[in-house]
Structure formats: structure tokens, C-alpha cells
C-alpha positions in Angstrom: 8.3 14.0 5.1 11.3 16.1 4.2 11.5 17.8 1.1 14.8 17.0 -1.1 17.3 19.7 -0.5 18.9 19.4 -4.2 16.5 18.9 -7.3 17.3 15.4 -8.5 17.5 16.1 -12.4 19.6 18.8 -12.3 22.1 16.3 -10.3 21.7 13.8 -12.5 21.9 16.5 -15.8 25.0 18.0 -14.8 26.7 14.9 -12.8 30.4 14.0 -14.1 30.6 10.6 -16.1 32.0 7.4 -15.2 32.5 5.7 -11.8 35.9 6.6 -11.2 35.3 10.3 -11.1 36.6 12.1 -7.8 33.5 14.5 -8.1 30.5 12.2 -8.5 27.3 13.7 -6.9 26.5 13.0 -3.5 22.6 11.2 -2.3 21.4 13.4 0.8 20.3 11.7 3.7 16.4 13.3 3.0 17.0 11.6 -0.2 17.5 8.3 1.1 14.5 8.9 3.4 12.3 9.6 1.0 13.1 6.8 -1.7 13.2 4.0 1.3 9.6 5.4 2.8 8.6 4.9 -1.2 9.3 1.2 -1.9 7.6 0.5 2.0 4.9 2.2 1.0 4.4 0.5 -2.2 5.0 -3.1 0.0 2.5 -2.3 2.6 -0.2 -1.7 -0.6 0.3 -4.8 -2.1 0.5 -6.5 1.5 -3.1 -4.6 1.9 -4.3 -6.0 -1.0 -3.4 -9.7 -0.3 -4.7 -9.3 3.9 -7.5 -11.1 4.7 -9.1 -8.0 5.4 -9.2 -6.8 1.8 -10.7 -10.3 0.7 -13.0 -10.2 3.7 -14.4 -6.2 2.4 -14.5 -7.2 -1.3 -17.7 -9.0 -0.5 -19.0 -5.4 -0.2 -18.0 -4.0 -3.9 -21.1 -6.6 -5.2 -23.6 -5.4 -2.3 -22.9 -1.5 -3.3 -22.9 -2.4 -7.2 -26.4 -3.6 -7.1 -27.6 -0.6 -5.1 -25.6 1.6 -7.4 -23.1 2.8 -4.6 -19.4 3.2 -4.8 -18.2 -0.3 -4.6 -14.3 1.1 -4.2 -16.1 3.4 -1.3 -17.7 0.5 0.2 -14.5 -1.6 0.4 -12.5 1.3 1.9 -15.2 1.8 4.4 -15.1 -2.1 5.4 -11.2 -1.6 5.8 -11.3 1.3 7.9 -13.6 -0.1 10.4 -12.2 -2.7 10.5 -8.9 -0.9 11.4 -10.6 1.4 13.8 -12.5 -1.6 15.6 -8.6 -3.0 16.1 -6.6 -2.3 19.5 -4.3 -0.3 19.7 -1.7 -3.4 20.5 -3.0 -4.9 17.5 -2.4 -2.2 14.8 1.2 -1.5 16.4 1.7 -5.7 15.7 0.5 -4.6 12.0 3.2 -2.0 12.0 5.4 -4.0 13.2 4.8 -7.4 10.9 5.3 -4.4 8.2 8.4 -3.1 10.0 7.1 0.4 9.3 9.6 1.5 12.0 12.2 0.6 9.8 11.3 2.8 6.8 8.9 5.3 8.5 9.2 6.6 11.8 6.3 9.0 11.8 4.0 6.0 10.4 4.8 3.8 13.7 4.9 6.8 16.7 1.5 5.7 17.8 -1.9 3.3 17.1 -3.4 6.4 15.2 -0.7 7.3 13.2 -0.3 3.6 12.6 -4.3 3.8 11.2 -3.8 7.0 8.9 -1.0 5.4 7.5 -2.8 2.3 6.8 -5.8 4.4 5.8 -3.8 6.6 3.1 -1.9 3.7 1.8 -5.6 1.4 1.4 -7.0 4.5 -0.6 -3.8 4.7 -3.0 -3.9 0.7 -3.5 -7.7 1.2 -4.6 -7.8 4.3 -6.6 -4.3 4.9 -7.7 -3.6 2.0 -10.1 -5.1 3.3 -12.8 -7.3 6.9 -12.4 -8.3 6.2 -16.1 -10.3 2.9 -15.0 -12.2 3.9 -12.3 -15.7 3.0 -13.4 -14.2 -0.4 -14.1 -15.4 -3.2 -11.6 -13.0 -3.8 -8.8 -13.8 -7.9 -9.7 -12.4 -7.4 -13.1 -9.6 -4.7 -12.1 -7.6 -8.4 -10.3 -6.1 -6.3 -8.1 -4.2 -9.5 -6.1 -1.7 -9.9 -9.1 1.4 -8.9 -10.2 0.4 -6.2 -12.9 -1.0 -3.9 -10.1 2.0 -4.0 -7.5 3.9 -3.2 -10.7 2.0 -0.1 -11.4 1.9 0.8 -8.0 5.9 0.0 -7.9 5.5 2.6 -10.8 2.8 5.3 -10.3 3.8 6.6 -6.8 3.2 10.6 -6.7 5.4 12.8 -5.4 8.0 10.4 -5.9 8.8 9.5 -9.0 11.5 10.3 -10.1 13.4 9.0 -7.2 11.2 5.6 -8.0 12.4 5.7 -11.4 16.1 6.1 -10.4 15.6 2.9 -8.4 13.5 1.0 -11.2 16.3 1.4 -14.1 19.1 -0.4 -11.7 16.6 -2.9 -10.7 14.5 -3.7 -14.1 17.0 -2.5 -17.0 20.7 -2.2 -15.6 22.2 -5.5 -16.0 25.6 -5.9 -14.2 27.1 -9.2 -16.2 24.0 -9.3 -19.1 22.4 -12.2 -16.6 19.2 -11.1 -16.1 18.9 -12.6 -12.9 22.0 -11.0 -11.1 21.1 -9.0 -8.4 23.5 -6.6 -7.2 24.5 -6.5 -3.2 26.3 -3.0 -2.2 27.8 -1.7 0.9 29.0 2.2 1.4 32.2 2.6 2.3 33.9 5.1 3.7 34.0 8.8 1.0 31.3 7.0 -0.5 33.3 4.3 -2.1 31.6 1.3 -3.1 32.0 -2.5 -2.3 29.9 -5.1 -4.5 29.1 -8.6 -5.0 26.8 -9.7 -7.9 24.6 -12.9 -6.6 22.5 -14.8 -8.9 19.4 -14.5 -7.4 18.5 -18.1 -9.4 19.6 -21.6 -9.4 21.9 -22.3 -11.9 20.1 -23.1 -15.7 16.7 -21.8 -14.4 16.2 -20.1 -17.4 16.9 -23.6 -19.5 14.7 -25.2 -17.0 11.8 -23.4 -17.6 9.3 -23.7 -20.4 9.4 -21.2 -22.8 5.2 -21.8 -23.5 4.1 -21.8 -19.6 2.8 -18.6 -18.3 5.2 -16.7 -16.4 2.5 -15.9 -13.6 -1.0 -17.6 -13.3 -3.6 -14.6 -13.5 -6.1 -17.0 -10.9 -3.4 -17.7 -7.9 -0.5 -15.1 -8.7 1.7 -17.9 -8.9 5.4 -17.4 -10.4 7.4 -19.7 -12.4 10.3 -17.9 -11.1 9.7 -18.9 -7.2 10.7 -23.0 -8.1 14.3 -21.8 -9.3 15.0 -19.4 -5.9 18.4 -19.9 -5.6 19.5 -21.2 -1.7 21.2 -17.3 -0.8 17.8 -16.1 -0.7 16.3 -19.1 0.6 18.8 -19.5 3.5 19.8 -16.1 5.7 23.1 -17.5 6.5 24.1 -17.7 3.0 23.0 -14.0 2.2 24.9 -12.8 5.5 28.0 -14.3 3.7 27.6 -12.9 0.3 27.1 -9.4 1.9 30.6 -10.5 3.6 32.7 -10.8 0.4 31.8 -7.9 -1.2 35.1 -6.5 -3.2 35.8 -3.4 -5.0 34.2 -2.3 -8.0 36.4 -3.7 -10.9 37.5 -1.3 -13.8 35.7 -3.3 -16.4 32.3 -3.2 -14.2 30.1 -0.7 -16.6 32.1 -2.0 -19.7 30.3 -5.5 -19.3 27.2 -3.9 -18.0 24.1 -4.0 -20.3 20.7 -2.5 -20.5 17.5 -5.1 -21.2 14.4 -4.0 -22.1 11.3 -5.6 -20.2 9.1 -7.9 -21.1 5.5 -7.5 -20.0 4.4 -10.7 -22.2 3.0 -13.8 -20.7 5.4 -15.9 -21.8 9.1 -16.7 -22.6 8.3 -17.4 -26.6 6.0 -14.6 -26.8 8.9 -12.5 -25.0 11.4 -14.4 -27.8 9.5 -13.6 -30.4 9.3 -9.9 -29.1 12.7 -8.7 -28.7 14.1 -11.1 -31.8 16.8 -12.3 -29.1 17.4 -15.3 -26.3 15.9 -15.7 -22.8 18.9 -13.7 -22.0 18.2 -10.7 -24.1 15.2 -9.2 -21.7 13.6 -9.2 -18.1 10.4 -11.0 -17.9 7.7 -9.0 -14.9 7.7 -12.4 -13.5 11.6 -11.9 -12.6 11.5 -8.7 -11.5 8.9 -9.9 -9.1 11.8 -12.0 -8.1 14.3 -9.2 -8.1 12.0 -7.3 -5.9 11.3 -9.7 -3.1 15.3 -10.9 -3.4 15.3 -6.6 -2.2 13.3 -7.3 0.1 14.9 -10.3 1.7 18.3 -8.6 1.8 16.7 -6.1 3.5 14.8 -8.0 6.4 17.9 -10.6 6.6 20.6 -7.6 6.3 18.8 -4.6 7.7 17.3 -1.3 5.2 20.8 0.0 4.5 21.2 -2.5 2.0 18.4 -1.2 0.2 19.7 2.3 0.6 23.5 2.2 0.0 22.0 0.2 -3.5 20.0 3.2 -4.4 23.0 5.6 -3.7 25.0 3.7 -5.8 22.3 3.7 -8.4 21.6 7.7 -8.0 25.4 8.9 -7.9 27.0 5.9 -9.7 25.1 3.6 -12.6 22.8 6.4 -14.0 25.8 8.6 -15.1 28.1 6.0 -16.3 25.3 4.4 -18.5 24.2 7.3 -19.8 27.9 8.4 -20.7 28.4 4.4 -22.1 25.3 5.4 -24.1 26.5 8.9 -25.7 29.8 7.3 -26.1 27.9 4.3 -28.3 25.6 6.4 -30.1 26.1 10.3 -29.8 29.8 11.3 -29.7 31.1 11.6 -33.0 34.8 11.6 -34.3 34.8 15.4 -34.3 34.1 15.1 -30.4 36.8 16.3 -28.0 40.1 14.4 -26.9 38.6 14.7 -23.3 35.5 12.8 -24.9 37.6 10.5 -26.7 39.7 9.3 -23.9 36.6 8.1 -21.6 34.8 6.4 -24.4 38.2 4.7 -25.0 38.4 3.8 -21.6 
């Protein structure tokens, strides 16, 4: 893995404000490499977690509880001979079902760097959730849901800050204050931007769903969301042209952009009730599921450069102009300077 060439606060810190600057910061290429080798990893832990293999080796965590073994120990061991009794044709088909080759090189070279990749990534999913519950019983720990590919979506070391970079345009930056716009981009040329906002639901989804039904079923993993998938990211044909009629960025593009918080309530009311607002006033972790996969899509359907030219955006782009919408909202005062003036008044 390369290491970043420029420390990513001090970018952000000292970055000029507002899109339209000449001098925004630049995302290096190790950058990219690192944040896109983050989100695969992340998607290969929950894809772990949901194999058959991990639901045929959780049979073990009982046998090793009643002889008072590890039970996380015993369901790693399954999973790694299980892995090791593969061929090597086999793990390079589980490398490629995961596209590793895509995202991580080095990962996909060969069957055993295939297996140590797998083998790192099955030991993260296990013990890196939450360090502070790991005496708690893997049964009651539900890793196949939601609320743990959200923490490990949050909680990846070594890369976090790049992670949370990604997590603000994707959970809290809002592009049109429809929490269910999802934001293609394609770099152009001196890294100017081209962007189409797609709705990544049908059409009064959020009127169609009931404000009392749980968001996502704790038993199955089921999401509410999934019945209002709107046909672009059902249908690769329709993505392919969205990506096709991308446009500049308008002048008025962080002027109508919001910031929601997240809800991590089971339910639309109780979400409601929260934030004292409409079903427009926050992001549910049932749609950013939805937001997540719709990431994913784009990037199987249109390749991983749609993933990263959206984080470059994000990194040289959203985070300063929010942040300078922000100060200009809550921080500059009428003694600021006339240089501060005219971009708030802009």
C-alpha cells in the first residue's frame, strides 16, 4: 500500500473556498488508491459475513462456548480451512466474483495472496466491529445486518480519515435537500467537473412508505428502501445514459446544497420525532444502505472511476465549499473582511 504523499488535513485546513477557485487542492493518485482499496475492503467483509461459509463456521462459536474456547477463534479457524482446502482456480473465481482486481492489485496477483487477503479481511469483520464487545457472544453480536457493515464502513484503521471524507458526501452532503439524490461525477480534463444528480428512488417513495414500519428487519436484513429502487439502478442501460448527460456544475450547486443529519432510529416516526422535521429533513441507515449499493452499481455497471472521480470531487471540491457555506452562515461576522464578504454574498 502506498503511503499518502500530502497529509490530508492539512489539505483540507488550508484549501481555498468555494468551487470556482483556480487553486483548489489536487487528490494524488496514491490517494485514490488507497480510499478505493478501503470501501472494497469494507464490501468483501460484509460479503464474508453473508457467504455461506461464514453461516456454515458459525455452527462452531456454540461447540467452542461450551468448552470455554474462543468462539470468534473457532469461527476464523473454520474459515481459513476452509479457504486453504479451496483450489487455487477456485479462490482466484472468489477474487474475481469480488472484482479485487479492480480495487486491489496486490490482493489478486496469485491464489495465496488471494487467501491472506481473505484471511486479514475475515479477522477485521470478526474482531473489528466493536473491540469494546469482545466477550459478547457472536449469536447476539447479529453480525449479518446492517449496523455492522455500517461500523465497519466506519471503523477502518489506517484509513479514516480518507473514509470519512467519503462518508460526509455520501451520508450528510445533500446536493438538492432530496435525501435520496445520488450524485454521478466524471473528471474532466484540469480537474473540472461534470455532474448529474439521479434520484436513486422512485418517485414519492418516501410518501409511500410507512412512517411506523421498521426501516430494516433485524431477523432477514431486509430494507424498506429496496421496493422503491428506482429503474436507473435497476436497468444498466439507463445508468450508462445518465452517466452520458452529465453537465457542468451550475453556479448555484452548493448554494441549494444542504447538510442532514442521520438517523440511526428504527423508524421514519421515531426519526420524525427526532430531528423535529419531515422525512426530508434526515437520512435514515436504511437509505444509506441504498446509497451505498447505488455506489456500488455505478461502479460495476460504469467501471471504479466513477467511484473515484466522486471522491476527488468530494476531497478537493464539497468539503471546502461547505465548510466555507458554514463559516459564512455561522462564524463570519460583519467586522469580517470585504474578501470574506464577497464569497459569502456570492
Amino acid at each position: 500500500m502506498n503511503l499518502l504523499k500530502i497529509p490530508l488535513i492539512f489539505t483540507l485546513v488550508t484549501s481555498p473556498v468555494w468551487a470556482a477557485d483556480s487553486n483548489k487542492p489536487k487528490v494524488s493518485l496514491e490517494e485514490m488508491d488507497t480510499y478505493l482499496e478501503a470501501i472494497k475492503d469494507n464490501d468483501v467483509e460484509k460479503q464474508l459475513l453473508n457467504s455461506d461459509y461464514f453461516k456454515t463456521c458459525n455452527a462452531e462459536y456454540a461447540k467452542a462456548e461450551k468448552t470455554g474456547a474462543d468462539g470468534k477463534q473457532a469461527v476464523q479457524n473454520c474459515m481459513t480451512d476452509v479457504f486453504q482446502n479451496l483450489k487455487p482456480d477456485q479462490l482466484k473465481e472468489i477474487a474475481s466474483n469480488f472484482d479485487l482486481k479492480a480495487y486491489n492489485k496486490k490482493a489478486a496477483t496469485s491464489a495465496e495472496s488471494i487467501l491472506e487477503f481473505l484471511q486479514k479481511r475475515l479477522r477485521k469483520a470478526l474482531y473489528g466491529v466493536d473491540l469494546a464487545r469482545e466477550k459478547k457472544k457472536l449469536k447476539e453480536q447479529n453480525f449479518v445486518n446492517h449496523a455492522a457493515f455500517y461500523q465497519l464502513y466506519k471503523e477502518q484503521i489506517g484509513k479514516n480519515t480518507l473514509l470519512e471524507i467519503s462518508r460526509y458526501c455520501l451520508e450528510h452532503f445533500t446536493p438538492d435537500g432530496e435525501p435520496s439524490s445520488f450524485l454521478l461525477v466524471k473528471a474532466g480534463q484540469d480537474e473540472n467537473f461534470l455532474i448529474n444528480k439521479v434520484s436513486i428512488l422512485n418517485s414519492g417513495a418516501l410518501d409511500g412508505l410507512s412512517e411506523t414500519a421498521v426501516l430494516i428487519d433485524p431477523k432477514t436484513g431486509a430494507n424498506q428502501f429496496d421496493q422503491y429502487l428506482s429503474a436507473t439502478f435497476k436497468e444498466d442501460n439507463l445508468l450508462k445514459q445518465q452517466y452520458n448527460q452529465m453537465s457542468p456544475i451550475p453556479n448555484q450547486f452548493f448554494k441549494d446544497a444542504k447538510e442532514l443529519p442521520v438517523c440511526t432510529l428504527k423508524t421514519i416516526k421515531e426519526c420524525k420525532d427526532r430531528f423535529k422535521g419531515d422525512k426530508k429533513s434526515f437520512k435514515t441507515i436504511a437509505l444509506l444502505e441504498t446509497l451505498k449499493n447505488a455506489e456500488f452499481k455505478a461502479a460495476k455497471v460504469l467501471g471504479s472511476k466513477v467511484i473515484g472521480d466522486r471522491y476527488k470531487y468530494c476531497a478537493s471540491n464539497i468539503i471546502s465549499s461547505m465548510c466555507e457555506k458554514f463559516k459564512c452562515k455561522n462564524v463570519y461576522s460583519d467586522a469580517s473582511t470585504d474578501n470574506q464578504k464577497t464569497r459569502c454574498s456570492k
